[in-house]
C-alpha positions as CSV (number, residue, x, y, z in Angstrom):
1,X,8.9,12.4,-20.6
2,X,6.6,9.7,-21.8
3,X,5.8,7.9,-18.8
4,X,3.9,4.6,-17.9
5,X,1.9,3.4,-14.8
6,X,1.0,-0.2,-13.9
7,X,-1.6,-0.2,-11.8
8,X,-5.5,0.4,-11.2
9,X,-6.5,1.3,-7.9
10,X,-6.5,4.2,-5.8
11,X,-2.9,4.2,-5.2
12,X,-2.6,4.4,-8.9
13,X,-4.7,7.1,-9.4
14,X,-2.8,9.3,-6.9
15,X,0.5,8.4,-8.1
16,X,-0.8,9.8,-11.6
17,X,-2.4,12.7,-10.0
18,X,0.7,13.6,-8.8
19,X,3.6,13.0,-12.1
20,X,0.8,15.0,-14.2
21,X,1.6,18.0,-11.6
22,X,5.3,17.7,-13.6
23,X,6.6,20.0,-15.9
24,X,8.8,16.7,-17.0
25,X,5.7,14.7,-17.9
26,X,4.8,15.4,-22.2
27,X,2.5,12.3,-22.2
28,X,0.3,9.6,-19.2
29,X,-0.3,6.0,-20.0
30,X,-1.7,3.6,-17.4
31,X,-2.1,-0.3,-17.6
32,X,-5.1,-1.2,-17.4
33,X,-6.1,2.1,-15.0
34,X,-9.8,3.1,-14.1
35,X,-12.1,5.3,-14.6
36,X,-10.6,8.5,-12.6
37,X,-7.3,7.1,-13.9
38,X,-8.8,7.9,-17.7
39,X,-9.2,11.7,-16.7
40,X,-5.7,11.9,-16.1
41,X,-4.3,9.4,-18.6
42,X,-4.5,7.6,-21.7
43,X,-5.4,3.8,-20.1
44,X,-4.5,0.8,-21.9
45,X,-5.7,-2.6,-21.6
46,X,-2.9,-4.5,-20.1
47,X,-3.0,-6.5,-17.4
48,X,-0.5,-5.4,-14.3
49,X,0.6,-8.8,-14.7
50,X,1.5,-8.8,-18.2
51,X,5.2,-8.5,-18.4
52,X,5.9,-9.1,-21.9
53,X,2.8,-7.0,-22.6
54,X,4.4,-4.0,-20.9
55,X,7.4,-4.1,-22.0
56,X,6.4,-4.6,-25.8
57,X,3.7,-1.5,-25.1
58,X,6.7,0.1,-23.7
59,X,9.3,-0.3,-26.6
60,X,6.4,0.5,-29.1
61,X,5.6,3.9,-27.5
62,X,8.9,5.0,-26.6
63,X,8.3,4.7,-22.9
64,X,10.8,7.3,-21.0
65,X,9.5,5.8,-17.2
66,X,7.7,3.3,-16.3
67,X,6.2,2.8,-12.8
68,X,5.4,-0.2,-11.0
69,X,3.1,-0.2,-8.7
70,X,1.3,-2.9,-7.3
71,X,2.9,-5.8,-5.8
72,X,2.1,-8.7,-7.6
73,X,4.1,-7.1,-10.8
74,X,6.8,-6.1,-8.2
75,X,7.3,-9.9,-6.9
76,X,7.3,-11.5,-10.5
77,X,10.2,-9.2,-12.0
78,X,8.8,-6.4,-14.4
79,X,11.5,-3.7,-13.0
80,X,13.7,-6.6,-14.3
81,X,12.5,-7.1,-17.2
82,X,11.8,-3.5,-18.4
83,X,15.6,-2.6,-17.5
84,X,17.0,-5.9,-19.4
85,X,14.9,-4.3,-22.7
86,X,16.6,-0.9,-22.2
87,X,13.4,0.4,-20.3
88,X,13.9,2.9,-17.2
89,X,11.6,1.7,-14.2
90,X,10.9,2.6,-11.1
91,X,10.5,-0.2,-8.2
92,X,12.3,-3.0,-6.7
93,X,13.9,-6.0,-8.4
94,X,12.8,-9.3,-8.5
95,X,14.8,-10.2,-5.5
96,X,14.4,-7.3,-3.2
97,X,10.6,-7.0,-4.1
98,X,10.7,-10.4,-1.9
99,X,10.9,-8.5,1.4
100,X,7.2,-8.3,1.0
101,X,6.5,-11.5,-1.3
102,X,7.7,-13.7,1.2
103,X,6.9,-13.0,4.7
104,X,9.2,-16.0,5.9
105,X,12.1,-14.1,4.5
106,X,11.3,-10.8,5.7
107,X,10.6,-12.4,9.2
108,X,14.2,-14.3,8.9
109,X,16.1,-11.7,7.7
110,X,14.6,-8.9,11.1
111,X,16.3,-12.5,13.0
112,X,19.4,-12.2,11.8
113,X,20.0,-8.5,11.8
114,X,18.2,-8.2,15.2
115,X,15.6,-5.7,14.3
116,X,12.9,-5.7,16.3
117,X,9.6,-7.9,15.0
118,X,7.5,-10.5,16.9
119,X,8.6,-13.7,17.9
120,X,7.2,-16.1,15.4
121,X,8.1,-19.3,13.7
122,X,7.2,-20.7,10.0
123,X,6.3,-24.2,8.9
124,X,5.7,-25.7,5.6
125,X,4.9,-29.1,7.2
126,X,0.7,-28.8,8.5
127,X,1.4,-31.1,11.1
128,X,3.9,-29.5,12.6
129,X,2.1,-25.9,12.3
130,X,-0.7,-27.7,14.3
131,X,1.7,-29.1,16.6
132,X,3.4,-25.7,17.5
133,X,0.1,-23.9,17.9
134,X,-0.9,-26.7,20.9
135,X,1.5,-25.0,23.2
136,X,1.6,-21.2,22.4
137,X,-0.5,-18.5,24.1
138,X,-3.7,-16.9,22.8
139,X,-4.0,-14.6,20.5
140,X,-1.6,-15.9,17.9
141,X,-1.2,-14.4,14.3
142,X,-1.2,-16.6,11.5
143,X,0.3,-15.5,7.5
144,X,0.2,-16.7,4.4
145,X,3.8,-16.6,3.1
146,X,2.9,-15.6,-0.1
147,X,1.3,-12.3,-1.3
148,X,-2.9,-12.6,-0.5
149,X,-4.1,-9.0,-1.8
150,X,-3.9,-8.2,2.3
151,X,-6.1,-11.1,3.2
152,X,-3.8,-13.8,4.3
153,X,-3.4,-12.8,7.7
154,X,-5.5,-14.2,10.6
155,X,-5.6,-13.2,14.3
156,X,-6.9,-16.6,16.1
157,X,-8.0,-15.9,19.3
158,X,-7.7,-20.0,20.4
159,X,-6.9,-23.0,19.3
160,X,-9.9,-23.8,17.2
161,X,-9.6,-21.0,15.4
162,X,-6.1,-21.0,14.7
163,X,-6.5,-24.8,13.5
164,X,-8.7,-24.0,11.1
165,X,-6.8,-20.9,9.6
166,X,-4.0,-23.4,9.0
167,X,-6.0,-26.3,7.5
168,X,-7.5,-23.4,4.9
169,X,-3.8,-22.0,3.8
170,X,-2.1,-25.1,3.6
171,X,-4.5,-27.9,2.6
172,X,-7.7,-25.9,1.1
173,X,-5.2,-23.4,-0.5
174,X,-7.9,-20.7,0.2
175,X,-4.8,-17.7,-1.1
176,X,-3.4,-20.3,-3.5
177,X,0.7,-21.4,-3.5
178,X,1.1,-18.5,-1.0
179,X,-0.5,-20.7,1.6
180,X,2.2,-23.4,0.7
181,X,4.2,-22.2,3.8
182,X,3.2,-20.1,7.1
183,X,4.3,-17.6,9.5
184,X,2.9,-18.3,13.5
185,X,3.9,-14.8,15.7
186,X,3.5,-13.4,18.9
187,X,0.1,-11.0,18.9
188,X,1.7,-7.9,19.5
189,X,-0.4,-4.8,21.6
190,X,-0.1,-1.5,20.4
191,X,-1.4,1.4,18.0
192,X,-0.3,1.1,14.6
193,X,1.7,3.3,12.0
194,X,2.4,3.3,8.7
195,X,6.1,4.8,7.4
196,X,6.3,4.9,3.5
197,X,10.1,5.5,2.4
198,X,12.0,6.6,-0.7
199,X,15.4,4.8,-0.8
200,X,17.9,3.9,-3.9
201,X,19.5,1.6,-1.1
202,X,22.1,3.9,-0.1
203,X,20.0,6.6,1.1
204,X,16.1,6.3,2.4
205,X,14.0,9.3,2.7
206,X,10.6,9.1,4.8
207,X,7.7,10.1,4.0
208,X,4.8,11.9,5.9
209,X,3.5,9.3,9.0
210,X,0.0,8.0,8.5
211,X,-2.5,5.6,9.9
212,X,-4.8,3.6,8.4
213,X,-8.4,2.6,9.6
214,X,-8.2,-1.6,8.7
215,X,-11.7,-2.8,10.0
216,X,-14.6,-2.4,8.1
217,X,-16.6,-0.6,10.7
218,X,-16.9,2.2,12.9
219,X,-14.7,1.7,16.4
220,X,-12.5,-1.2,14.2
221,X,-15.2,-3.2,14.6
222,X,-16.4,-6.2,11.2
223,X,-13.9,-8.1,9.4
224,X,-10.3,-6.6,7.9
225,X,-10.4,-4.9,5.2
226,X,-7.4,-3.4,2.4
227,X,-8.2,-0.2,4.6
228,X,-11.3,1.9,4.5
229,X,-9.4,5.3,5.4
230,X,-6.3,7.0,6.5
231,X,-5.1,10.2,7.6
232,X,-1.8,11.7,8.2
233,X,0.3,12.6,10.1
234,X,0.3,10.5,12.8
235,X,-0.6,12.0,16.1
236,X,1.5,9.5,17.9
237,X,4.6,9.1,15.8
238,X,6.8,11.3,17.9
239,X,10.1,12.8,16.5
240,X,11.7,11.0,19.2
241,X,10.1,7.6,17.8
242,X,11.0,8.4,14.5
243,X,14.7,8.9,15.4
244,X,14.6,5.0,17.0
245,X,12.7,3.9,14.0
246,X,15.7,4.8,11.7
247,X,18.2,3.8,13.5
248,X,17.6,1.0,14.4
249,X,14.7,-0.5,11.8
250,X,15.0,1.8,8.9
251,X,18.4,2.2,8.0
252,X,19.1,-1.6,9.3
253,X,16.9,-2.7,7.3
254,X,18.4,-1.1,3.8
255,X,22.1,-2.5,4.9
256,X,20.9,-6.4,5.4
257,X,19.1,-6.0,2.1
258,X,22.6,-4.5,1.1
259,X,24.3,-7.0,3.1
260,X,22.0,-10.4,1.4
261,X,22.9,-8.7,-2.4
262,X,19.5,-7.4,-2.4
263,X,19.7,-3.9,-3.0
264,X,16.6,-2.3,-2.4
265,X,15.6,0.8,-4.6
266,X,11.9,1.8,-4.8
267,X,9.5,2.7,-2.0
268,X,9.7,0.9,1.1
269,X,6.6,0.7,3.4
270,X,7.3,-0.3,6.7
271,X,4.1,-1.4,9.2
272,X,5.3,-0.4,12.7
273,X,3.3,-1.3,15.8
274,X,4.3,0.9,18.6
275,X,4.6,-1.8,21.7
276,X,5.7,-0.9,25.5
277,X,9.1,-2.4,24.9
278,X,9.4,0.0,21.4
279,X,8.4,0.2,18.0
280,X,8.5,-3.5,16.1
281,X,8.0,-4.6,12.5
282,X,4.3,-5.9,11.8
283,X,5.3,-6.1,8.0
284,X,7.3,-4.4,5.1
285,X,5.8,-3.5,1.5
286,X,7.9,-3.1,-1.4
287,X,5.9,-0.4,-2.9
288,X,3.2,2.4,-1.6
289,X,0.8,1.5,0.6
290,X,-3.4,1.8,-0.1
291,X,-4.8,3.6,1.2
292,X,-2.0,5.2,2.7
293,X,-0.6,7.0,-0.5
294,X,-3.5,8.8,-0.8
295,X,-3.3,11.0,2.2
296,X,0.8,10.9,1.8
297,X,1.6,12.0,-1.8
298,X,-1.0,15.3,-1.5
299,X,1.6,16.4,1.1
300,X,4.5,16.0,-1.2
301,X,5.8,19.5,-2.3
302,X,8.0,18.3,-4.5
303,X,8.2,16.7,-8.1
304,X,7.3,13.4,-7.8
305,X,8.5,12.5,-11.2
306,X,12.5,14.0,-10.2
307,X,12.4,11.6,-7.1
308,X,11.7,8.6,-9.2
309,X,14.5,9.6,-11.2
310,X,17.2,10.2,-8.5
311,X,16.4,6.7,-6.8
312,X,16.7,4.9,-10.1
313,X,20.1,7.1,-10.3
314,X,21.0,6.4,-6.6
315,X,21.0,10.2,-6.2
316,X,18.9,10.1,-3.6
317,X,21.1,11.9,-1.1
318,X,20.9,15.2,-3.3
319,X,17.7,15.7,-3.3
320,X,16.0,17.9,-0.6
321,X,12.0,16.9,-0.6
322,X,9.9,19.0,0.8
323,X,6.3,18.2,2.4
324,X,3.7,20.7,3.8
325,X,2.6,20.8,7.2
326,X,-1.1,20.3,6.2
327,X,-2.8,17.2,8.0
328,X,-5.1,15.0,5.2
329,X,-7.8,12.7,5.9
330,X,-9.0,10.0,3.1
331,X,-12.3,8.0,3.5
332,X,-13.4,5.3,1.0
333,X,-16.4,5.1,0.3
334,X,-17.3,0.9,-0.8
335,X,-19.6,-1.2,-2.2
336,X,-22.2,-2.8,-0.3
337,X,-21.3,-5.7,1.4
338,X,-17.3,-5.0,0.8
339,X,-15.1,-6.8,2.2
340,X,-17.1,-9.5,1.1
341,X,-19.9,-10.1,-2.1
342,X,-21.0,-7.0,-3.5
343,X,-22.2,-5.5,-6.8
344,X,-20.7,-3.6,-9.7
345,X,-22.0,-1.4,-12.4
346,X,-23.9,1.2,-10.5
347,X,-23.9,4.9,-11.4
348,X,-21.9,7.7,-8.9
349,X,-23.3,11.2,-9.0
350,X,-22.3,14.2,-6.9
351,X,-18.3,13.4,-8.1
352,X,-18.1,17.4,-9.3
353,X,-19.8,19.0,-6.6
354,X,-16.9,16.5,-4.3
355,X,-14.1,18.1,-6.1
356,X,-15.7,21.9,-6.1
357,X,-12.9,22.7,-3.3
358,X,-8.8,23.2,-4.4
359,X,-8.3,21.3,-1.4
360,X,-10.1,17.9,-1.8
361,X,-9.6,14.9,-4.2
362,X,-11.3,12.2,-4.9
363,X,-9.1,9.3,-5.7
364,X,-11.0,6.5,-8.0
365,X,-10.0,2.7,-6.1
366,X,-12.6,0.8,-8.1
367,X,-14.7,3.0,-11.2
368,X,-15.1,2.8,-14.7
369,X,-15.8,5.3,-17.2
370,X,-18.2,5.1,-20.0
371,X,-20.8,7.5,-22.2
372,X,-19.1,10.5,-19.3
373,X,-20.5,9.0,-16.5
374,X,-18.8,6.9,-13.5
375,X,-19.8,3.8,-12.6
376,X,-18.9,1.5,-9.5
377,X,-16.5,-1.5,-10.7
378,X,-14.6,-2.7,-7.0
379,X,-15.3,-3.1,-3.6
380,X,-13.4,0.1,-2.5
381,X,-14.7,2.8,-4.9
382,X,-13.5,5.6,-3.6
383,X,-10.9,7.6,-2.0
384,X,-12.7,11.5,-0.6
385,X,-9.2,13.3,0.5
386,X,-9.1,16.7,1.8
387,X,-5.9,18.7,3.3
388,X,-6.8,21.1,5.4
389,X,-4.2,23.3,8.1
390,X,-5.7,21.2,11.5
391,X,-6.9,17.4,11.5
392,X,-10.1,18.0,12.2
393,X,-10.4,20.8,9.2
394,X,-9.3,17.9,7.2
395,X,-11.7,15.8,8.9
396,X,-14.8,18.0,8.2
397,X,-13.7,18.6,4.9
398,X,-13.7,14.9,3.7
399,X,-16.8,14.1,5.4
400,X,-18.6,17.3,4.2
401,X,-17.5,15.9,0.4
402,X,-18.5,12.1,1.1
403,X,-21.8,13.6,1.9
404,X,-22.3,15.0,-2.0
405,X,-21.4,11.9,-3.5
406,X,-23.5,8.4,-3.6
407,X,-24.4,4.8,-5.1
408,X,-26.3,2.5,-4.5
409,X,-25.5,0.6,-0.9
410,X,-22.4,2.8,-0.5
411,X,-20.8,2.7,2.4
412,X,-17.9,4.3,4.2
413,X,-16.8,4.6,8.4
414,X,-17.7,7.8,10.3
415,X,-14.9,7.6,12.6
416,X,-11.8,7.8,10.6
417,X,-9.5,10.2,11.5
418,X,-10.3,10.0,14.9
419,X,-7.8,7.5,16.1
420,X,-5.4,7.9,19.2
């Protein structure tokens, strides 16, 4: 199979990683990719937001699969797109990519079906945001509507502050048209975790538990971040936990999408936060998480590639996937002054001497390749995974391999792994 990824972050670079581990694969493209992504595959520069672009590249080269990632590409329709030009791809439609394009919707359809979320309410009018927000209790959360590359959420901690978050998504547009409307909820207490799930919407499959590290400092301290390291599994996803979280949020959640003509067929992330009352849903992704997929997919035993394939089919239900019972850590490693201004264009060494153990990857978020060295080109560079038998093997491992690599003003959290 000729197959094609659209993508160019870390997430991208392990889901590539993992297809070339398949006998099934014959040739790797990626659009536009990155320079670990270029080891693996021939990159091509398309935008991930190119539709027509990807679907003519697609015709041109014979495409067998293509893969879409991200979730901008998700939200705008290229599954749909690619199928209605005879293309096979893997990832939600147009209209069930909107669970996680519009949090409105994903909050309104958890109140209809009664699964359990915060209390929240959303407003397209700013007065009547502001209004609302003069009579609720402190902390509050306030979202974008719209996607917001995992910035547009805001934990205000008093009026003031949540005033202000509103004014800059709905009058200064600070995340664009996805400010146009907002979501106000309860601030729910309790540890996080993060469930990424096959389903062709009959049948959903989960994945290994993780948790990610958000904050860009040691002891979740500094502003949010899109996640400077995970590690799986869970320690505090129980088997007992689990079993509630399928019945009555999983599952659920796969018949209303059913149930609103929405079928969903893809990857399905689902935020939980684990509260006294139960789990509840923080949020839903309508793809694999970053940079959760990097400490998930080095557990998958299976062919990645035949999994895409059965969901497209809806043969989900025959297929037995199999994950080890490893534990993997992942620390990025990020550009100074990430998750705000930072440089680009300086040189990594010590990449090989990372990678000198079987057992640990380095995933490339934000790189680019030229004259055979690496250069930084993002705010999160880097991805150091290791899978090791215990959690704190893994733990030592990744840290033993951040210590061989290094730019200029990289910086990465000592403390990950180390949660609950």
């Amino acid at each position: 199979m000729k197959i094609l990824v659209v993508g160019s972050g870390g997430r991208e670079h392990t889901i590539i990683w993992k297809i070339a581990q398949s006998p099934l694969v014959t040739k790797l493209y990626c659009a536009p990719g990155n320079g670990g992504i270029s080891t693996l595959a021939e990159c091509v520069p398309i935008k991930a937001m190119d539709i027509e672009g990807i679907v003519k590249f697609s015709k041109d080269n014979m495409i067998d699969l293509v893969v879409v990632a991200p979730d901008d590409p998700l939200a705008a329709g290229m599954v749909d797109e690619l199928e209605k030009a005879g293309i096979r791809a893997f990832g939600p439609y147009k209209n069930a990519a909107v669970i996680e394009g519009s949090k409105a919707f994903a909050k309104d359809l958890m109140k209809k079906y009664s699964i359990p979320t915060a209390k929240y309410e959303t407003f397209d009018n700013y007065e009547h945001a502001i209004e609302y927000l003069k009579h609720q209790e402190y902390p509050v959360v306030i979202k974008a509507d719209g996607l917001a590359l995992g910035k547009g959420v805001i934990i205000a901690q008093g009026f003031d502050q949540a005033q202000e978050a509103v004014n800059s998504m709905m009058n200064d547009k600070v995340f664009g048209s996805a400010g146009n409307k907002v979501v106000i909820e309860e601030f729910l207490v309790g540890p996080e975790v993060s469930i990424l799930a096959f389903t062709d919407g009959k049948t959903i499959k989960p994945m290994v538990s993780s948790q990610d590290h958000k904050r860009v400092f040691d002891n979740d301290e500094g502003p949010n971040t899109g996640g400077m390291g995970t590690f799986a599994p869970s320690k505090i996803y129980t088997p007992e936990i689990a079993d509630y979280c399928m019945e009555k949020i999983m599952k659920p959640t796969i018949e209303a999408m059913n149930k609103e003509n929405r079928k969903f067929k893809g990857v399905i992330y689902f935020g939980f936060i684990l509260t006294k009352e139960g789990p509840k849903v923080l949020e839903y992704n309508a793809r694999f998480g970053d940079p959760e997929t990097q400490v998930v997919l080095p557990q998958l035993e299976s062919d990645l590639v035949e999994i895409f394939n059965a969901v497209i089919d809806e043969k989900l239900s025959e297929m037995d996937i199999k994950w080890s019972s490893s534990a993997a850590v992942c620390v990025v490693m990020a550009s100074g002054g990430y998750p705000g201004k930072y440089d680009t264009g300086l040189e990594i060494s010590g990449l090989a001497d990372a990678e000198h153990d079987a057992n640990t990857v380095v995933f490339h978020a934000g790189t680019k390749y030229e004259n055979g060295r690496f250069y930084t080109a993002g705010g999160r560079v880097l991805g150091v995974t290791a899978l090791e038998p215990t959690m704190e093997q893994a733990i030592g491992k990744a840290y033993q391999a951040v210590e061989k690599i290094s730019f200029r003003g990289a910086h990465f959290r000592k403390d990950i792994g180390r949660k609950y």
